[in-house]
C-alpha positions in Angstrom: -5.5 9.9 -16.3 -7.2 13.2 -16.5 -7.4 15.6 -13.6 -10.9 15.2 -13.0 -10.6 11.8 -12.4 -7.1 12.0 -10.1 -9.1 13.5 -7.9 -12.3 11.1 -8.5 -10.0 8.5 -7.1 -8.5 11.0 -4.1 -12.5 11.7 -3.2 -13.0 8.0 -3.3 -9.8 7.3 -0.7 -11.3 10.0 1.6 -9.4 13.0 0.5 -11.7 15.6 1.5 -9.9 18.2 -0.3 -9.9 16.2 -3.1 -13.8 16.3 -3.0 -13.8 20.8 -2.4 -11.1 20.6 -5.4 -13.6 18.9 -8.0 -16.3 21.0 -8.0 -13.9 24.3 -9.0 -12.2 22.1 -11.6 -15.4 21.0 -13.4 -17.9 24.3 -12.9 -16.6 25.7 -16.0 -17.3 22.9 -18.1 -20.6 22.6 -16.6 -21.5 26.0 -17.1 -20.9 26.5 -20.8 -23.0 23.0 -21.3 -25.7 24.3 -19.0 -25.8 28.2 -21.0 -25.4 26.6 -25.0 -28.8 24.6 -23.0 -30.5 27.3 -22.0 -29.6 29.4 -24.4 -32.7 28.7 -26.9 -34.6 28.2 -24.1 -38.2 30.3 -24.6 -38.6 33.5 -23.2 -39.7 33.7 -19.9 -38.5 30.6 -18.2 -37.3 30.7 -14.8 -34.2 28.8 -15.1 -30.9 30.2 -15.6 -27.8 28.1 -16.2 -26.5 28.7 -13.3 -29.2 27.5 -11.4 -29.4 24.5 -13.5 -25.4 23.5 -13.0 -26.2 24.1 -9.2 -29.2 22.0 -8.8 -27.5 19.4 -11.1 -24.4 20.0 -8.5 -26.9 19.3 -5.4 -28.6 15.8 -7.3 -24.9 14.7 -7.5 -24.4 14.7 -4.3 -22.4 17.5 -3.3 -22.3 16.8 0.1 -21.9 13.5 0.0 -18.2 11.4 -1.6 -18.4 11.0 -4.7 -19.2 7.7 -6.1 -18.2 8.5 -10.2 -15.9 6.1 -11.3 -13.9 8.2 -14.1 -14.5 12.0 -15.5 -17.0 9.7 -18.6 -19.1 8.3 -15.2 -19.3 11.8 -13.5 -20.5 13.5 -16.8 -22.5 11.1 -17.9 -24.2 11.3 -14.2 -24.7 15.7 -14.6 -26.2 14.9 -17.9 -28.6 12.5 -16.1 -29.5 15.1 -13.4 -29.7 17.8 -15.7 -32.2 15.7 -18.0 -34.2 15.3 -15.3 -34.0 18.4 -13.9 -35.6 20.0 -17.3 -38.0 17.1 -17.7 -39.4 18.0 -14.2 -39.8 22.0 -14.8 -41.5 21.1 -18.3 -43.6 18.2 -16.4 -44.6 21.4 -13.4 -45.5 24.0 -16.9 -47.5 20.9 -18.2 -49.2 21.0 -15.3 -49.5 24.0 -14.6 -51.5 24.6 -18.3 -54.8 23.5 -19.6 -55.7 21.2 -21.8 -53.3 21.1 -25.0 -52.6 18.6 -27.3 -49.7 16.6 -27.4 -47.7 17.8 -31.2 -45.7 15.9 -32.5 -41.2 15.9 -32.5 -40.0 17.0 -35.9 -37.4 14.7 -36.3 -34.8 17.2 -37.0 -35.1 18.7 -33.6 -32.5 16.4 -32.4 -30.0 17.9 -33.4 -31.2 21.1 -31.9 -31.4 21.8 -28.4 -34.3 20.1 -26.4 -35.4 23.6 -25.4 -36.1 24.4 -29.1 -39.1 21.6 -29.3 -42.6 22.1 -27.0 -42.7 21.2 -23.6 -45.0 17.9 -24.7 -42.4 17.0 -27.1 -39.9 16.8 -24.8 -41.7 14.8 -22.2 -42.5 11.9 -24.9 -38.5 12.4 -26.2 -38.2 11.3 -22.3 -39.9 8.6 -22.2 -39.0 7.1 -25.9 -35.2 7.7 -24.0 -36.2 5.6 -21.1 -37.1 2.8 -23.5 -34.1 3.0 -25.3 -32.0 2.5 -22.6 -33.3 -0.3 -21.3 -32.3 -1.6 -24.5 -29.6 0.0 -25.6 -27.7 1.7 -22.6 -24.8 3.2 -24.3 -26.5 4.7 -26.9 -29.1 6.4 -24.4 -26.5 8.2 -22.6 -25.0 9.5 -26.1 -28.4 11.0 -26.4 -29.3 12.2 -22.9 -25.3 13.9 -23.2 -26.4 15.6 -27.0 -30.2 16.1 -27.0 -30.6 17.2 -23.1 -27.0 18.8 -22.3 -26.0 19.7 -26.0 -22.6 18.5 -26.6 -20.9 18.2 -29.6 -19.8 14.8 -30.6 -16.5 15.1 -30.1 -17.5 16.5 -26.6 -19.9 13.3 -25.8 -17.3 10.9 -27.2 -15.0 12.2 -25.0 -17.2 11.4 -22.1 -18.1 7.6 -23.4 -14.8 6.9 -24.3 -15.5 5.8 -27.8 -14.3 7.3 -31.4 -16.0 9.9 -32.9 -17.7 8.0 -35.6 -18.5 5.4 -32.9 -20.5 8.4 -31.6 -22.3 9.5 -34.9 -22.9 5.9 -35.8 -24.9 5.8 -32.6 -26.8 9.0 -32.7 -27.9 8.0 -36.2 -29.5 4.7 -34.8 -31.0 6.1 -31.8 -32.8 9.0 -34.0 -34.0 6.5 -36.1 -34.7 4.5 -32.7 -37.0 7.3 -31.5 -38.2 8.4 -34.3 -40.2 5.3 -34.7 -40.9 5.2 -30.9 -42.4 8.5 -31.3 -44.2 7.6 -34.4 -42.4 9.0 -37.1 -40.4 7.4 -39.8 -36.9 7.2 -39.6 -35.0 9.8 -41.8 -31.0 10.0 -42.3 
């Protein structure tokens, strides 16, 4: 059992200091996630990656006990909050523009950082992803965990609990997955 989720279990029980011990143990992890994300992010954005761990940090529920099951339920849940966290900001730019059309998701941005594709694109990647997992849970959160908080596979694996070529065998269905949502044809 991994430290992280020792003290998931401690939280759970009450153990306050179990719950101040977590966030410490975890930061580092989230941090480097959070910078190789922001990392290609376009010049002038607001959002640093230390904002973006913190506000994940906050969604979670910082205050609150937490409710993750294993170190694979808490990550997968910061990769959630982080997803939407960069959804939203490129939802309040969309918004903020005028007019625009919507271009299209090469297909080979996923594997690239989200940050790398325009704001529209990753609003429609968003919803395709929100499709998917109602079909296809598992393989959702392998993307949410590469595409919005770019880890490696061995790095999302880790998280899911599956073998590494369980993981790749899954990203390359759910890129050909939404690249037909999105209205492209499926390449390899």
């Amino acid at each position: 059992m991994s430290q992280v989720t020792h003290l998931l279990d401690r939280a759970r029980q009450g153990d306050t200091g179990a719950a101040e011990a977590l966030l410490p143990l975890v930061y580092g992890e989230l941090r480097r996630l959070a910078a190789s994300k922001m990392a290609n992010e376009p010049a002038g954005h607001t959002l640093q990656p230390t904002a973006l761990v913190h506000e994940a940090w906050l969604r979670l529920g910082a205050d609150a006990p937490p409710c993750w099951e294993n170190r694979a339920h808490f990550f997968g849940a910061a990769a959630e909050a982080m997803r939407r966290i960069l959804v939203e900001q490129a939802r309040r730019r969309q918004a903020a523009k005028r007019g625009g059309g919507v271009e299209t998701l090469p297909l080979d941005a996923m594997e690239l950082p989200a940050s790398l594709a325009p704001e529209e694109a990753l609003l429609r990647v968003n919803d395709a992803l929100d499709k998917l997992a109602a079909t296809d849970p598992r393989k959702a959160e392998l993307v949410k965990l590469r595409y919005f908080v770019g880890m490696t596979f061995e790095e999302a694996a880790a998280v899911l609990g599956i073998a590494i070529p369980t993981a790749k065998q899954w990203w390359a269905y759910a890129r050909a997955w939404l690249s037909v949502e999105l209205g492209g044809s499926p390449r390899d």
